[in-house]
C-alpha positions, 0 to 999 in steps of 0.5 A, spaced: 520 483 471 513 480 472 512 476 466 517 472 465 516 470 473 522 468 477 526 467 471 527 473 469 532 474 475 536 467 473 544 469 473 542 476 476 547 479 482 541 481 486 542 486 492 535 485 497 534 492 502 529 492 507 523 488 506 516 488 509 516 485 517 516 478 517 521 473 514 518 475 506 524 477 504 528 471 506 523 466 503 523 470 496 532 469 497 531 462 497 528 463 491 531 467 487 537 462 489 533 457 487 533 459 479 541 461 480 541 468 482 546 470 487 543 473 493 546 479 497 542 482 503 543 489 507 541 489 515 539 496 518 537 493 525 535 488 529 529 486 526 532 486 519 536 481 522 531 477 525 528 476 519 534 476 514 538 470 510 544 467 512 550 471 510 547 477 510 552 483 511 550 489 517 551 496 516 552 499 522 554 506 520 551 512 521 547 516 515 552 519 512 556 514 511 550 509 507 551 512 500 560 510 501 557 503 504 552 503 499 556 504 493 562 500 495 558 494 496 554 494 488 561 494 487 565 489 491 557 484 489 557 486 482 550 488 484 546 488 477 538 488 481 536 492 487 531 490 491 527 494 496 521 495 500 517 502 498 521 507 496 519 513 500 524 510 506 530 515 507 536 509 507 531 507 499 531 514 496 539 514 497 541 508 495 535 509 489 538 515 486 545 511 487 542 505 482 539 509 478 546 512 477 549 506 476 544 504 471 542 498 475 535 494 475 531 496 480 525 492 482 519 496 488 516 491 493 509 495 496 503 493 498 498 490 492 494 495 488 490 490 486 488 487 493 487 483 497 490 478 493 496 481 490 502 485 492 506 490 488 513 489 484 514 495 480 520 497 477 524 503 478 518 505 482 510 505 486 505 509 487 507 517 484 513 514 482 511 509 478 512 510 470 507 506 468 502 510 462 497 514 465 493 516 457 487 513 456 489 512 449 495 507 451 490 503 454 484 503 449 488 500 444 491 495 447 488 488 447 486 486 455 492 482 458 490 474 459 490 473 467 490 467 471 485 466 476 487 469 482 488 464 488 484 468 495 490 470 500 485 469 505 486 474 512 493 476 514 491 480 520 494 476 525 500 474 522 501 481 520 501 482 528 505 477 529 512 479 524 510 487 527 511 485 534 517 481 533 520 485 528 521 491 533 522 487 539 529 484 535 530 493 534 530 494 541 534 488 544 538 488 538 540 495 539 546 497 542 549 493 535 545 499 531 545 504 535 546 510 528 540 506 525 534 511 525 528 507 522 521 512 518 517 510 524 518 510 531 521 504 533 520 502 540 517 496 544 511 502 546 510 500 538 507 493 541 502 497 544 498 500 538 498 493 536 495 489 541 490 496 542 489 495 535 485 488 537 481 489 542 480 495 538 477 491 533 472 488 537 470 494 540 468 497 534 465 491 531 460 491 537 460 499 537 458 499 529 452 493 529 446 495 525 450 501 522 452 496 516 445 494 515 442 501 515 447 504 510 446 497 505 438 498 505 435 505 508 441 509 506 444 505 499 445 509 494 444 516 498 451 517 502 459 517 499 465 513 502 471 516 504 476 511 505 482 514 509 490 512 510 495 510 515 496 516 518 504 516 516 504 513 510 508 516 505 502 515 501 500 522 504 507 526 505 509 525 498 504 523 494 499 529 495 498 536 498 496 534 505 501 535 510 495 530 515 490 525 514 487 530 518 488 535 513 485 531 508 479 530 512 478 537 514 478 539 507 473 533 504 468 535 510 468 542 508 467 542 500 462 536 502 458 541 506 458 547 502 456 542 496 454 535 497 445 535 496 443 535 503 440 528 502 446 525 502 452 523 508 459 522 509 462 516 511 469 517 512 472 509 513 477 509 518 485 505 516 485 497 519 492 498 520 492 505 523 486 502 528 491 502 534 494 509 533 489 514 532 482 515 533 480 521 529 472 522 533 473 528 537 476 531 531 471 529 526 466 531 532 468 538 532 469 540 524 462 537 523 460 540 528 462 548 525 459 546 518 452 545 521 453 537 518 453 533 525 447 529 522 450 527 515 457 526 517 458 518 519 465 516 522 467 509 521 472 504 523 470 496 522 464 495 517 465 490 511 470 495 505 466 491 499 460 492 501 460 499 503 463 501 496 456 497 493 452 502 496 456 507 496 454 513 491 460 516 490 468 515 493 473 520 495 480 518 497 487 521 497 489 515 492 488 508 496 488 502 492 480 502 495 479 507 488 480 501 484 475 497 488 471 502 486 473 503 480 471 495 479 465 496 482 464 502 477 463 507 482 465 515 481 471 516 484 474 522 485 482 522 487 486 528 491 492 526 491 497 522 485 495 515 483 496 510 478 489 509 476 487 517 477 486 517 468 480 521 464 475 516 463 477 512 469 476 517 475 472 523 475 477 529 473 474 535 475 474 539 482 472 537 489 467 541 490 464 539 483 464 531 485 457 532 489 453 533 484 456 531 477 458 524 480 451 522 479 452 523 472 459 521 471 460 514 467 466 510 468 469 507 460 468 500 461 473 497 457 479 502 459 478 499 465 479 492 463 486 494 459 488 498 465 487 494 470 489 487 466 495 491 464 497 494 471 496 485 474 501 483 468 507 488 469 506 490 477 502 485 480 503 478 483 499 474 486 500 472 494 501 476 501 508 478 504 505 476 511 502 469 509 504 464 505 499 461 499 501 453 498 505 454 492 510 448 491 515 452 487 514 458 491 517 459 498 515 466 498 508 462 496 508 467 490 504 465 485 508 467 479 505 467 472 511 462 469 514 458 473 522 456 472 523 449 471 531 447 475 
């Protein structure tokens, strides 16, 4: 499905679900037209719409009735390809189980592993769900994948905001003729709101936080470990690990980093840039920390610069945030609480929690391996460009750049 680029879907039926915000899915349409797919497209909701190519069918029913809906179309279509945005969302996991039982081809859209630069196409299933092998051996003994240079995607944050906001303005506008759909996140017009705080936000914290970032790089390099959160209702945290909370999550690196971690060292827990709108997790954090008696050791963050702050960092916790791989990259000790394609011996430390403080001082990442795993993992499940932004690729109206181009 990556390899042979574009042209693996030449002749296919293919079914697009729902996509990222924004018009992504549309442009990847004209250009699997383009290599002679025949393109259907399903709307849940006015925002679906707003973004959708022409002829695409709406389904207004109610849940119960998306599994008839569904089925009825992978035949009417003779769909042979099925094409989805995450495959935690309700109306994805019925129509996966659907495909799978039909013995369809499914391709998973999720935001890149490797990132900034690339997004993540997988078959049959990202993340916890993902089949690809998790043995080091697999890996060592592979020779390392040949990769293009990566083409810099650049910032994306605002065009972000901006599908985001017209997404869910079309949702509520176009409603009454959607009225059963029940979106995986409140879909409202107050979800503007979270946005447009996101960014005074950012200016807030990047104002608040000056000269932290110096101090971290210099007086406390090498002495405090980077605790990266996640979004806090991303499926990343309700199916592929234990926390029911990013708070739980929290709470639970806090605790074993009081009882165990020298007394030298800090905590730096990172907030999500996307999840800067909705929650601030600073009383919380203020509260347990004060309880453990770490008040002075534990450093609640918002803004500061990501690829830096793992240069300096002495060890990285995470649920299972692709920021582990960047570690990974940077040959830092990374310890991983919840499922994640990289979590393999030889790559992330294996041990418990409580036992990462001290033995990761020691702990050595295999060097080679993560040269095969991470060759490997762009090869089969990444490409390079963004959903939001579109890079200047004359064969791409998505603005993907694929490994092999199709010629008409």
């Amino acid at each position: 499905m990556i390899k042979s680029g574009l042209s693996a879907f030449r002749g296919r039926h293919i079914l697009l679900l729902q996509g990222p915000v924004g018009p992504f899915f549309s442009r990847l349409a004209r250009d699997l037209e383009w290599v002679g797919a025949i393109v259907t497209k399903i709307d849940f909701n006015g925002g679906d719409w707003l973004f959708s190519p022409a002829g695409s069918i709406a389904f207004r029913g109610r849940m119960e009735e998306w599994p008839v809906f569904f089925d009825q179309v992978l035949v009417s279509r003779q769909i042979d390809v099925v094409l989805l945005f995450g495959d935690c969302r309700p109306i994805h996991r019925v129509a996966y189980a659907i495909a799978i039982k039909r013995r369809l081809e499914i391709g998973v859209f999720e935001e890149g592993y490797i990132r900034p630069d690339y997004i993540t196409l997988e078959r049959f299933g990202v993340n916890g769900h993902s089949r690809i092998p998790n043995t080091p051996d697999f890996y060592v003994n592979m020779p390392p994948a040949d990769i293009p240079p990566t083409r810099n995607v650049g910032k994306t944050f605002w065009y972000a905001v901006l599908w985001s906001i017209l997404y869910y303005l079309a949702s509520v506008l176009l409603r009454p003729l959607f009225h059963h759909y029940k979106h995986h996140r409140p879909l409202t017009l107050w979800e503007a709101w979270p946005w447009v705080r996101s960014c005074w936000r950012k200016f807030y914290f990047a104002l608040k936080e000056r000269g932290i970032q110096a101090e971290l790089q210099s007086t406390f390099s090498g002495q405090f470990y980077l605790v990266p959160l996640q979004v806090y209702n991303d499926a990343q945290i309700h199916v592929h690990s234990d926390f029911e909370t990013v708070e739980a999550f929290i709470c639970h690196v806090i605790s074993s980093f009081a009882r165990f971690a020298p007394s030298d060292t800090l905590l730096v827990i990172k907030h999500h840039p996307r999840d800067r709108g909705y929650l601030d997790y600073t009383v919380m954090i203020q509260n347990f920390v004060k309880i453990h008696g770490v008040e002075k050791r534990v450093l609640y963050i918002h803004d500061l610069h990501l690829p830096t702050l793992l240069q300096h960092a002495r060890g990285i916790v995470v649920v299972n945030s692709t920021v582990g791989l960047s570690a990974l990259m940077r040959k830092k000790p990374t310890k991983v609480c919840g499922t994640a394609v990289y979590d393999i011996e030889g790559l992330t430390f294996q041990g418990a929690l409580d036992d990462f403080w001290i033995s990761s001082q020691d702990y050595k990442i295999t060097k080679d391996l993560f040269e095969h795993f991470r060759s490997y993992l762009i090869e089969r499940t990444q490409v390079n460009g963004s959903f939001y932004r579109r890079l200047d690729v004359a064969q791409s109206n998505a603005g993907l750049v694929w490994p092999v181009f199709p010629v008409r």
